[in-house]
C-alpha positions as CSV (number, residue, x, y, z in Angstrom):
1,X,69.4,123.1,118.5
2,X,68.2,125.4,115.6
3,X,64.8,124.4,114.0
4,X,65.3,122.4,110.8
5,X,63.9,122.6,107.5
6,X,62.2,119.1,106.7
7,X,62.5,118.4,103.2
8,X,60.3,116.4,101.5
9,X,61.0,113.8,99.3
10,X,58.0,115.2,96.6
11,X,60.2,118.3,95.9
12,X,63.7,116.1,96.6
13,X,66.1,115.7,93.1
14,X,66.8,112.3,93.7
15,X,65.4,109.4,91.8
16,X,66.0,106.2,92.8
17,X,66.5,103.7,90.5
18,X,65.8,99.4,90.8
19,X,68.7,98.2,88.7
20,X,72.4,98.8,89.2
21,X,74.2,100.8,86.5
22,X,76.0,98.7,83.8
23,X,78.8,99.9,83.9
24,X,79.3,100.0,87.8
25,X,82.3,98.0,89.4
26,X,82.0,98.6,92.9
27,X,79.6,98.1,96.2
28,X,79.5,102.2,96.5
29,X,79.6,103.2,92.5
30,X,75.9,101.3,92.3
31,X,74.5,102.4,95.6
32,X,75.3,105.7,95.2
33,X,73.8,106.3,91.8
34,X,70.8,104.0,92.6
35,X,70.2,106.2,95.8
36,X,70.4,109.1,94.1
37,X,73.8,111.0,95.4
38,X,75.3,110.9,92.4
39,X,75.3,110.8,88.5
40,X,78.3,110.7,85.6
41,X,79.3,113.8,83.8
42,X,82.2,112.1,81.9
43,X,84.4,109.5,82.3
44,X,85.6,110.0,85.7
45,X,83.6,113.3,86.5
46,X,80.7,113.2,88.9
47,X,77.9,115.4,89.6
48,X,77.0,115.1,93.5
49,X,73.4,115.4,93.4
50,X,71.2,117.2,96.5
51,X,71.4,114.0,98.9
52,X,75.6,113.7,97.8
53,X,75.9,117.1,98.0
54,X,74.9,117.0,101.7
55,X,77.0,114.1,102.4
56,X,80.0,115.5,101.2
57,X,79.8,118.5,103.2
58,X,79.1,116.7,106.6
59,X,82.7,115.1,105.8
60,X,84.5,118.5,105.2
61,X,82.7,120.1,108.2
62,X,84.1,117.3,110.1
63,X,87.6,117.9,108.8
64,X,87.2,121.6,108.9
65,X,86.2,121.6,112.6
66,X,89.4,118.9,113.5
67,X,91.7,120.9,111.1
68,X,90.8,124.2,113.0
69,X,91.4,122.6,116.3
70,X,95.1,122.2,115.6
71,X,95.9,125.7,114.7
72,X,95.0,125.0,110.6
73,X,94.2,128.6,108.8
74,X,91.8,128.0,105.7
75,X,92.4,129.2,102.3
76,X,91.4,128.5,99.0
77,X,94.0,128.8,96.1
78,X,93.3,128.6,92.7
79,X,93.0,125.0,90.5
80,X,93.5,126.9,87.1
81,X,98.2,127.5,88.0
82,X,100.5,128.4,85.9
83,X,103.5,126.2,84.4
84,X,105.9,127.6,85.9
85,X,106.4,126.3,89.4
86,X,105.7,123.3,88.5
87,X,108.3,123.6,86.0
88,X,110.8,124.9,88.9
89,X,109.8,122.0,90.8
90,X,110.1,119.4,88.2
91,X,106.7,118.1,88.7
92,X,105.7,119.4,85.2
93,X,107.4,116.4,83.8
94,X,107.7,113.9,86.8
95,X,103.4,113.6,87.3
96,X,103.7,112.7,83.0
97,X,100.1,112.1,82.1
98,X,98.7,112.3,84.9
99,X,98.8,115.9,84.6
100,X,96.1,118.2,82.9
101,X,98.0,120.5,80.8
102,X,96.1,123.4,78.9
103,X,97.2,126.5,77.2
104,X,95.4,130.1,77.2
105,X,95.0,131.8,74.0
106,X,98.2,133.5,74.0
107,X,99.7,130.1,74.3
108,X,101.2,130.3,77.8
109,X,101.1,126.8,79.5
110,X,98.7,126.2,82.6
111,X,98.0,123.2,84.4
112,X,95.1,121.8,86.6
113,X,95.9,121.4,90.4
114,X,96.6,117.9,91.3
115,X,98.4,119.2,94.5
116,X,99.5,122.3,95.3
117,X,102.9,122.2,97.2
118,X,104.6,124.3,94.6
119,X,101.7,127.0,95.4
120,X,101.7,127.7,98.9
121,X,105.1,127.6,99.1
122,X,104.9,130.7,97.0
123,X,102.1,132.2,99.2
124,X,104.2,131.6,102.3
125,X,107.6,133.0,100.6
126,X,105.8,136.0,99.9
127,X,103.9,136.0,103.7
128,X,106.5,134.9,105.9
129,X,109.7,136.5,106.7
130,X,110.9,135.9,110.0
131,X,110.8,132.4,112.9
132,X,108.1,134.4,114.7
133,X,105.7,134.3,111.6
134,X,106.2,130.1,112.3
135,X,105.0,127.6,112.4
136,X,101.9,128.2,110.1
137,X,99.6,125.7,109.0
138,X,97.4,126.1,106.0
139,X,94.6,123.9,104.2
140,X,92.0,123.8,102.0
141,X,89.4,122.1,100.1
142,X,89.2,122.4,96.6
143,X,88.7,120.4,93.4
144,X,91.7,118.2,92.5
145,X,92.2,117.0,88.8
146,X,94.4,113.9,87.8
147,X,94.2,112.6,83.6
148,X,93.7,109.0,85.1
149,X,93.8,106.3,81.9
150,X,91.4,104.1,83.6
151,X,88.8,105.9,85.4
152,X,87.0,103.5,87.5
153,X,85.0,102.6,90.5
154,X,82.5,105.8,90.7
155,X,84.1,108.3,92.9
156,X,86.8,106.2,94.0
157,X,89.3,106.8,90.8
158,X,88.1,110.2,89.3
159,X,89.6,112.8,87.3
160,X,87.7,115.6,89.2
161,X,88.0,114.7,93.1
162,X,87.5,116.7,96.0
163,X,90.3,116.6,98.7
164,X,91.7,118.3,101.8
165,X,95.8,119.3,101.2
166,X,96.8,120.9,104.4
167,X,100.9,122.0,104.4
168,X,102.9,122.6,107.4
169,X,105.1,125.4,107.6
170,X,108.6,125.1,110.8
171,X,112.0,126.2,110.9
172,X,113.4,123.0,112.0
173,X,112.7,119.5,112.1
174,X,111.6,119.2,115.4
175,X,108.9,121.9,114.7
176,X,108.0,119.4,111.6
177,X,108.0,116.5,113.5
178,X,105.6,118.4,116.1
179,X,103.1,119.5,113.3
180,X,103.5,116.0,111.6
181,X,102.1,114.6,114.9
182,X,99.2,116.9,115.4
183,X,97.7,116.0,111.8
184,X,98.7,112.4,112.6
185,X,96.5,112.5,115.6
186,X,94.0,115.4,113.5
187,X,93.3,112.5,110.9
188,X,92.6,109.5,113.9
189,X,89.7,111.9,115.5
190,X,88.5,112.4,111.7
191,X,88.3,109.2,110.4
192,X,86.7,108.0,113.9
193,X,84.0,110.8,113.7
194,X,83.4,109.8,110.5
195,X,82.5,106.4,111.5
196,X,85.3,104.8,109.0
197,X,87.2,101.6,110.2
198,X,91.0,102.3,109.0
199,X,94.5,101.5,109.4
200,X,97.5,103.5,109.9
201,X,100.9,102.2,107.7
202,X,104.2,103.0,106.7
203,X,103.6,104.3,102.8
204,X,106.0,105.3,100.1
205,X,105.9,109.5,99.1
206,X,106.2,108.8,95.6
207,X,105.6,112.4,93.6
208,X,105.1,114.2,96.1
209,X,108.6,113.7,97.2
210,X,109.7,114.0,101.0
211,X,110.9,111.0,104.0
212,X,108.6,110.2,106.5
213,X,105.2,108.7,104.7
214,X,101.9,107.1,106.4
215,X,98.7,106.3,104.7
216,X,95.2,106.0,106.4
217,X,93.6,102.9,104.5
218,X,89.8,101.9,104.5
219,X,90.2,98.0,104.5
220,X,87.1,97.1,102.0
221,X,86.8,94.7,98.9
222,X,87.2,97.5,96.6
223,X,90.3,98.7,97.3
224,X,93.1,99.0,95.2
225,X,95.9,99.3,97.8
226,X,97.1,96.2,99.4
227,X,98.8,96.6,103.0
228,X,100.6,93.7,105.0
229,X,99.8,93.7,109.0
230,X,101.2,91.3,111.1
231,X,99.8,89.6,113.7
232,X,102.9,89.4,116.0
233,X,104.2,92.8,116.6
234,X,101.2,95.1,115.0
235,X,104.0,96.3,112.2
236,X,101.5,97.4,108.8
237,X,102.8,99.1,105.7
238,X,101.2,99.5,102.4
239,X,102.8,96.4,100.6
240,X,104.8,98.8,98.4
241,X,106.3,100.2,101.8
242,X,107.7,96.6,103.2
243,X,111.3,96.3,102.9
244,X,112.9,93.2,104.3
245,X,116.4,93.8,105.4
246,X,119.3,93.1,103.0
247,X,121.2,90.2,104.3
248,X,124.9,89.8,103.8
249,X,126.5,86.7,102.0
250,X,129.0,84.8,103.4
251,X,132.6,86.1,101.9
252,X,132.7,82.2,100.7
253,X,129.5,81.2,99.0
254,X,130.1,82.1,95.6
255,X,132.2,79.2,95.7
256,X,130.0,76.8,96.8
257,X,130.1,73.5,94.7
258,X,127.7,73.3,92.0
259,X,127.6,72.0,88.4
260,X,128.8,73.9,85.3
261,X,126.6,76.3,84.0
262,X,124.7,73.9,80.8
263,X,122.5,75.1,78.3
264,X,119.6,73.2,77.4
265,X,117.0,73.3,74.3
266,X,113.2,75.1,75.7
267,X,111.6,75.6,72.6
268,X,108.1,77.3,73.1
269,X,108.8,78.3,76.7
270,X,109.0,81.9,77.1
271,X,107.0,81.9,80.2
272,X,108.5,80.5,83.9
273,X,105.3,78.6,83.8
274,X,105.8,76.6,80.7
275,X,109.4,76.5,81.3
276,X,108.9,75.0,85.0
277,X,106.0,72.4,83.7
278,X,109.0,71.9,80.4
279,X,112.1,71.1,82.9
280,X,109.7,69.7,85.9
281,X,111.2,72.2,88.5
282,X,109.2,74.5,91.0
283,X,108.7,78.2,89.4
284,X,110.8,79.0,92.5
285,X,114.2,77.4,91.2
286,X,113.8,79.5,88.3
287,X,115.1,83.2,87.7
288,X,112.6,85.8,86.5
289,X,114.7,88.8,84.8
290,X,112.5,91.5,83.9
291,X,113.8,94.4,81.5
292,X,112.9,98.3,82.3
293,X,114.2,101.7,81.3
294,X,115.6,103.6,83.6
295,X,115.9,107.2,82.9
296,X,116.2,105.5,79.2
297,X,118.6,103.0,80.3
298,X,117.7,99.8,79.7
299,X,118.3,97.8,83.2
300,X,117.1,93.9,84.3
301,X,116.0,93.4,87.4
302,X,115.8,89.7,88.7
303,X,113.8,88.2,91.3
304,X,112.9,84.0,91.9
305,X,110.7,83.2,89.3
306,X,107.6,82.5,91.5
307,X,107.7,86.0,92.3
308,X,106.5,89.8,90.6
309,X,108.4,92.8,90.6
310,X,106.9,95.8,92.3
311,X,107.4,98.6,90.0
312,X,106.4,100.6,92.6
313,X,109.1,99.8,95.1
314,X,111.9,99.4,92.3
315,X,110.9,103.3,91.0
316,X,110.9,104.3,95.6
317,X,114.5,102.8,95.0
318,X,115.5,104.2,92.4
319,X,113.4,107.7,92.6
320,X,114.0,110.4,91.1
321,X,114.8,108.6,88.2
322,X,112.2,107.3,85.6
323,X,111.3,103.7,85.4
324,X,109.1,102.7,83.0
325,X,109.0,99.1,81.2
326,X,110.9,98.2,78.0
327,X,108.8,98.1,74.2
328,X,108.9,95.7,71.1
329,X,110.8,99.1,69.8
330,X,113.4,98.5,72.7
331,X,113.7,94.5,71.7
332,X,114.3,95.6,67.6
333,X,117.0,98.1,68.7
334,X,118.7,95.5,70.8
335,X,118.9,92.1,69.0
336,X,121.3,90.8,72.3
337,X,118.1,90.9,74.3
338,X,116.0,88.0,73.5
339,X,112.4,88.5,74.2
340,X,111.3,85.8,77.0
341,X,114.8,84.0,77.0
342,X,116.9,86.8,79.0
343,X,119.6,86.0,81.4
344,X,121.6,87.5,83.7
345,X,124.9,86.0,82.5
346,X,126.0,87.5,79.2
347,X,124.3,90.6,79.2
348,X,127.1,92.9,78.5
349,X,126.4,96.7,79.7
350,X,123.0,96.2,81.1
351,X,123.0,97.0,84.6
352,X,121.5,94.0,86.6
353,X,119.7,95.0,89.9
354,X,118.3,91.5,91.9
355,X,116.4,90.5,94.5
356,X,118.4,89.7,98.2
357,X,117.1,85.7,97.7
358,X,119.3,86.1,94.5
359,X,122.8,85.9,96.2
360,X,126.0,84.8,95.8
361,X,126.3,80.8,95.2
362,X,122.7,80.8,94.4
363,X,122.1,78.5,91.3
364,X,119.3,79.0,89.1
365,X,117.5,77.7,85.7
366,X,117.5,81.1,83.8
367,X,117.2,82.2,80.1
368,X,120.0,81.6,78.1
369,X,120.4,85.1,75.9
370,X,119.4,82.7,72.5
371,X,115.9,81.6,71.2
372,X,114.1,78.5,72.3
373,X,117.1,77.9,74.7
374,X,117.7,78.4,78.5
375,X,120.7,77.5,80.9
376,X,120.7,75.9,84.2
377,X,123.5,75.9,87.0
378,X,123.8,79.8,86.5
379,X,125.4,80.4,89.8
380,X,125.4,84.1,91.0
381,X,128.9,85.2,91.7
382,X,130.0,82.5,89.5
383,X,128.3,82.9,85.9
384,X,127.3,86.6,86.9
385,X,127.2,89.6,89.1
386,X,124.7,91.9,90.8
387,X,125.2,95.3,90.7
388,X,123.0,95.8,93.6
389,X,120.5,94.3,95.8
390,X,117.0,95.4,96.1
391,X,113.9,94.4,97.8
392,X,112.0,94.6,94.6
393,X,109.9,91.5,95.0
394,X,105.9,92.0,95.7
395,X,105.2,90.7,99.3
396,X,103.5,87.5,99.7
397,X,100.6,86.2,102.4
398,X,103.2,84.7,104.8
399,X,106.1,86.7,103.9
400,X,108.4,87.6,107.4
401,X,107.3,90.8,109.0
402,X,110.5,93.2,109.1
403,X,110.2,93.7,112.2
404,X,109.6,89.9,114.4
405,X,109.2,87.6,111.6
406,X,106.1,86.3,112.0
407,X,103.8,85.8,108.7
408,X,102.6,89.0,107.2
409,X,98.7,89.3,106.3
410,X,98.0,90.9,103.2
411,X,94.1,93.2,102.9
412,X,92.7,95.0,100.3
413,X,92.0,98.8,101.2
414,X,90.9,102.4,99.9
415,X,93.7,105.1,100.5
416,X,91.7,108.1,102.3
417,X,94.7,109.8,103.9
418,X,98.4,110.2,103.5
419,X,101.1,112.4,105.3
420,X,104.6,113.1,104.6
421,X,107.3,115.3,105.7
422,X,108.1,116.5,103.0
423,X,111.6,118.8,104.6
424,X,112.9,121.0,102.3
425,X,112.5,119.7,99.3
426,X,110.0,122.7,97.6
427,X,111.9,125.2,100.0
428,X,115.3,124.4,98.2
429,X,113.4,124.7,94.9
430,X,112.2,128.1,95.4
431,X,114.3,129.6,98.1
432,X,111.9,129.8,100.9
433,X,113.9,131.6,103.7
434,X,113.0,133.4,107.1
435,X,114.7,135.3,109.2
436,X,116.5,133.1,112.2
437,X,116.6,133.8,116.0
438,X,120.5,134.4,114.7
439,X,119.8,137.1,112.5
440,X,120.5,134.7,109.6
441,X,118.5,133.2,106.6
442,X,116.8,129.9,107.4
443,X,115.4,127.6,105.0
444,X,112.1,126.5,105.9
445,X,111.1,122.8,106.5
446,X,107.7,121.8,105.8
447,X,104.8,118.8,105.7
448,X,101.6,118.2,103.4
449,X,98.9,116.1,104.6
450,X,96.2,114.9,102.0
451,X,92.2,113.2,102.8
452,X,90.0,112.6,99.6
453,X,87.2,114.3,101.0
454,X,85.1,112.7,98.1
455,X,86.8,109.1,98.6
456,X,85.9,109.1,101.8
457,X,82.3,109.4,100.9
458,X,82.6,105.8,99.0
459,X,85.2,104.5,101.3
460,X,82.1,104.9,103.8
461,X,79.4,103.2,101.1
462,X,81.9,100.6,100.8
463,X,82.2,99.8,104.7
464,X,78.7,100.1,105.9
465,X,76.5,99.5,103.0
466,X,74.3,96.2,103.1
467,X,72.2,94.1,100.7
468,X,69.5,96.5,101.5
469,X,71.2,99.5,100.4
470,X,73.7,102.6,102.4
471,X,74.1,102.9,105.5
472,X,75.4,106.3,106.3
473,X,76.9,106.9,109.9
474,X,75.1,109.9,111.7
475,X,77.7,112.6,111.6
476,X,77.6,112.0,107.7
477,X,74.4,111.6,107.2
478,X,71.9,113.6,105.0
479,X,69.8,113.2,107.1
480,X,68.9,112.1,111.0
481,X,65.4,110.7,110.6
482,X,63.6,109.3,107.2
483,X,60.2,109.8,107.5
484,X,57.8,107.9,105.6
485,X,54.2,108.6,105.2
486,X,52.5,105.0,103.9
487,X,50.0,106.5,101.6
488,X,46.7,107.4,103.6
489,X,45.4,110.8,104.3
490,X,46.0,110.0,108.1
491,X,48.8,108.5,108.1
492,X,50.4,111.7,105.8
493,X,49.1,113.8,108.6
494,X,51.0,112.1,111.3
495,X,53.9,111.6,109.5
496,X,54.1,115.1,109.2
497,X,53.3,116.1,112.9
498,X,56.3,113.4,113.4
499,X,58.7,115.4,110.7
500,X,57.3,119.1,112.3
501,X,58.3,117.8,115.9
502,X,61.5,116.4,114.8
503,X,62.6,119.4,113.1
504,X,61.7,121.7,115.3
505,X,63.9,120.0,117.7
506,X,66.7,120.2,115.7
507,X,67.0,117.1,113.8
508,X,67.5,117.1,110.0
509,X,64.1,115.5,108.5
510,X,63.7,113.7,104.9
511,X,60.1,113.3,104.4
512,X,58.5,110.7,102.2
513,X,55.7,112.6,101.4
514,X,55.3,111.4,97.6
515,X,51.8,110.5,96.1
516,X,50.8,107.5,94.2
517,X,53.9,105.4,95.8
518,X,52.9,101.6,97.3
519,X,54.4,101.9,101.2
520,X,57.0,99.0,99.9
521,X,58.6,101.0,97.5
522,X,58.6,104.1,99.8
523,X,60.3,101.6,102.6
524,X,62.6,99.8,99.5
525,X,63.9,103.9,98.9
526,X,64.6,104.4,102.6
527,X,66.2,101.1,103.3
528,X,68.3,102.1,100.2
529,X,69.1,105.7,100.8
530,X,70.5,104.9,104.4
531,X,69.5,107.4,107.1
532,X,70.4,106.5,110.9
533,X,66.7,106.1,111.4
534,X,63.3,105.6,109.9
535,X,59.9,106.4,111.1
536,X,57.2,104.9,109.9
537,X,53.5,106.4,109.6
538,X,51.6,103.0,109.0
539,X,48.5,100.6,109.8
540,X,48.2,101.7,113.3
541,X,48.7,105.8,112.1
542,X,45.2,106.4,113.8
543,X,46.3,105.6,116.9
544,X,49.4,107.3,116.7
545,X,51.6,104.4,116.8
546,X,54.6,104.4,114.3
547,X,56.9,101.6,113.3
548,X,60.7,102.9,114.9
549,X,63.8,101.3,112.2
550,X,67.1,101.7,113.0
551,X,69.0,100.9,109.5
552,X,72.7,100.0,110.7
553,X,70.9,97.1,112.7
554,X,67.7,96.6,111.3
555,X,65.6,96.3,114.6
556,X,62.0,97.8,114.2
557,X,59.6,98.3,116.9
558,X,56.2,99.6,117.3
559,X,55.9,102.5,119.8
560,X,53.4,105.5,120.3
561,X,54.6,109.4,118.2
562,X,55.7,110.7,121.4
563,X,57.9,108.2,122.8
564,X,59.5,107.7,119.2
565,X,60.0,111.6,119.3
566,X,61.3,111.2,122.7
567,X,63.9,108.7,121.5
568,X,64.9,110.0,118.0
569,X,65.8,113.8,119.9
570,X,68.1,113.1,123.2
């Protein structure tokens, strides 16, 4: 190994601080700015400071070398891209505010990068002409740039993010499938090298448009996915992803016997829980019928009432059209919709989409279409139709897996990869052709693969940090060994002998070198800035014994210089 440079903490930008931040949410947000990696810019903006800096490189160089190992080329394209393409794509208006959108002084529209399918197409279309320039695949690492609302959680919901976007480039879908599984099994070796425990699930493409879909999740505390696993059969998905199978109804159960439909006085419950405490009936016998726009249109969609809908499954189903909730604006326009008291049965011209436990001979308490007034014996089939089924509902703890029926688990967890084949989605849009083995124009089929290269820096806070402090994993570290020198003139001087000898070997050395500093704080600091290992240059310095940490476990021992040395460079 190549001889090291030991830095020393006395010349190190990286002050520590005792208390958390006030406004930090999260396990990583706090450690990371009381250790030092990081400090906000802006609402969601991040300056990575000297020890982040290093941290966030050891992940790229990790992704770099396992991207390069399946054939990846790397590029860099630009963030600052014109309207344009995205305009060809339809993404300009799709991503909606999410999207940077800036104009240059002679008013032409730009954008900043979010993703850059729309891009390398282009760079492709104008590299590639014929099947033998494929299959190509292409990444980068660049700055990313989403207008998030709610910036939150440090690093973990930005507006300025670092990510890998790799794209794959085949003329037919088994080539994609083929590049599809070497980034599948590209993104396992990463995420192991990196130390990060995560799950592989069935995921929904959303924007980015595209079939076949899997996430990498981080389970941790501070996620803000939620995937089901079940215990049976192995079968995970992000929850958004689960869709239990659409049973048919019996040709005969619309008729099955139930009371006329009666309409009963509710005043002051516009809620299913007052209206289930008002009647005395479980939340479940009661129909929830939420009201949305689709594309403009207003649409209800009905589930039981002791369940949610999932926006984002209702918008999978009904993608590429816009679903976005109804106003007070929409309720003044339409005086037939009564706010809180909606019901399937009456509703005139408004599509009705419904969950598959609301089927045919079902009965249900429901609103009633007036004020203060609901109806029960609404019988589906009977009182009213569903225009379609859709599993819509959000999955429950205990829900049936898809797959064997068991219960379903449900975990929190950070997304830090996704892949998708994507087909030919952007290659329609913008005419991406090569020349076949035929002689004859073939449109091009391709895949992007995504890892928040900065996520995955607090997705790994999150994991392995204790009460103590971080905890980095050695590939990641920014360091190998922390040095600390206790205070004394002898016990600086070994301490650095310790740092020289460990650098020279090749081992990247922090060195606590500072003056003035008690040896607590100096050991407080290294317990919270979370290299592998710390050495310690203490009492028994003048007999060249140091004290031997290892942080993960927290297992010290006493031992002379040169078999700590001996140990700390294998």
């Amino acid at each position: 190994m190549a001889t090291q440079h030991v830095q020393r903490m006395s010349r190190l930008m990286a002050r520590t601080l005792r208390e958390d931040p006030a406004d930090a949410e999260t396990l990583s947000h706090r450690l990371l700015v009381r250790a030092g990696y990081v400090r906000r810019s802006s609402a969601g903006v991040w300056t990575w400071l000297p020890l982040g800096k290093r941290v966030l490189e050891n992940v790229s160089r990790i992704v770099r070398e396992e991207m390069d190992a399946i054939g990846g080329q790397e590029v860099l394209l630009p963030a600052l891209l014109p309207r344009e393409p995205y305009e060809t794509s339809g993404r300009w208006s799709e991503y909606g505010g999410l999207l940077f959108r800036l104009k240059d002084r002679k008013g032409a529209d730009y954008l900043l990068g979010p993703t850059h399918e729309e891009i390398f197409t282009l760079v492709v279309k104008d590299q590639c002409t014929s099947y033998k320039d494929l299959p190509v695949i292409l990444y980068q690492i660049q700055t990313k740039y989403r207008d998030e609302a709610r910036p939150r959680s440090g690093v973990l919901r930005g507006r300025e993010f670092q990510m890998k976007d790799s794209y794959s480039f085949d003329v037919d879908d088994a080539g994609l499938a083929e590049s599809y599984a070497l980034h599948r099994a590209a993104y396992q070796r990463i995420f192991t090298r990196l130390g990060l425990d995560h799950r592989i699930v069935s995921a929904v493409s959303g924007a980015m448009g595209g079939s076949a879909s899997e996430e990498f999740l981080a389970p941790a505390a501070a996620g803000e996915d939620t995937f089901a696993d079940c215990p049976g059969c192995g079968y995970a998905a992000n929850t958004e992803a689960v869709m239990f199978p659409l049973t048919e109804a019996g040709a005969g159960a619309a008729a099955a016997e139930h009371p006329p439909l009666e309409e009963i006085p509710t005043p002051d419950t516009p809620t299913i829980e007052t209206l289930a405490a008002h009647l005395g009936v479980p939340a479940s016998a009661t129909l929830k019928n939420l009201l949305v726009k689709v594309d403009g249109e207003i649409t209800a969609v009905g589930v039981p009432g002791d369940r949610e809908v999932d926006l984002g499954k209702l918008a999978e189903h009904l993608a590429p059209a816009v679903v976005e909730l109804v106003t007070a604006e929409d309720f003044a326009d339409r005086p037939d919709l009564v706010r809180g008291y909606v019901g399937p049965q009456g509703l005139g011209k408004v599509r009705y989409l419904a969950d598959p436990r609301v089927a045919p001979g079902t009965a249900w308490v429901t609103g009633a279409n007036k004020p203060d007034t609901h109806a029960r014996n609404v019988v589906c089939g009977r009182d009213f139709q569903v225009d379609r089924h859709l599993d819509v509902a959000v999955v429950e703890p205990g829900d049936p897996c898809p797959q064997c029926g068991a219960g379903l688990r449900l975990d929190r967890a950070i997304e830090v990869g996704h892949i998708f084949q994507l087909g030919r989605k952007y290659a329609d849009a913008f005419g991406l052709d090569v020349l076949g083995r035929e002689g004859k124009p073939v449109r091009v089929t391709m895949g992007s693969y995504g890892i928040g290269v900065s996520r995955a820096v607090a997705a790994l806070a999150e994991q392995t940090a204790d009460e103590r402090g971080l905890s980095w994993p050695e590939e990641v570290a920014p360091a190998d060994v922390h040095v600390v020198a206790a205070g004394k003139a002898v016990q600086l001087a070994l301490a650095e002998q310790a740092a020289e000898a460990l650098a020279a070997a090749g081992r990247r050395v922090l060195l606590d070198d500072r003056a003035g500093l008690s040896p607590g704080v100096k050991l407080t600091d290294a317990e919270l800035i979370g290299v592998p290992w710390i050495l310690v240059a203490g009492r028994r310095a003048g007999e060249s014994v140091v004290e031997l940490q290892h942080r993960a476990t927290g297992t010290r021992e006493e031992l002379p210089l040169a078999e700590a040395l001996t140990r700390l460079t294998p």
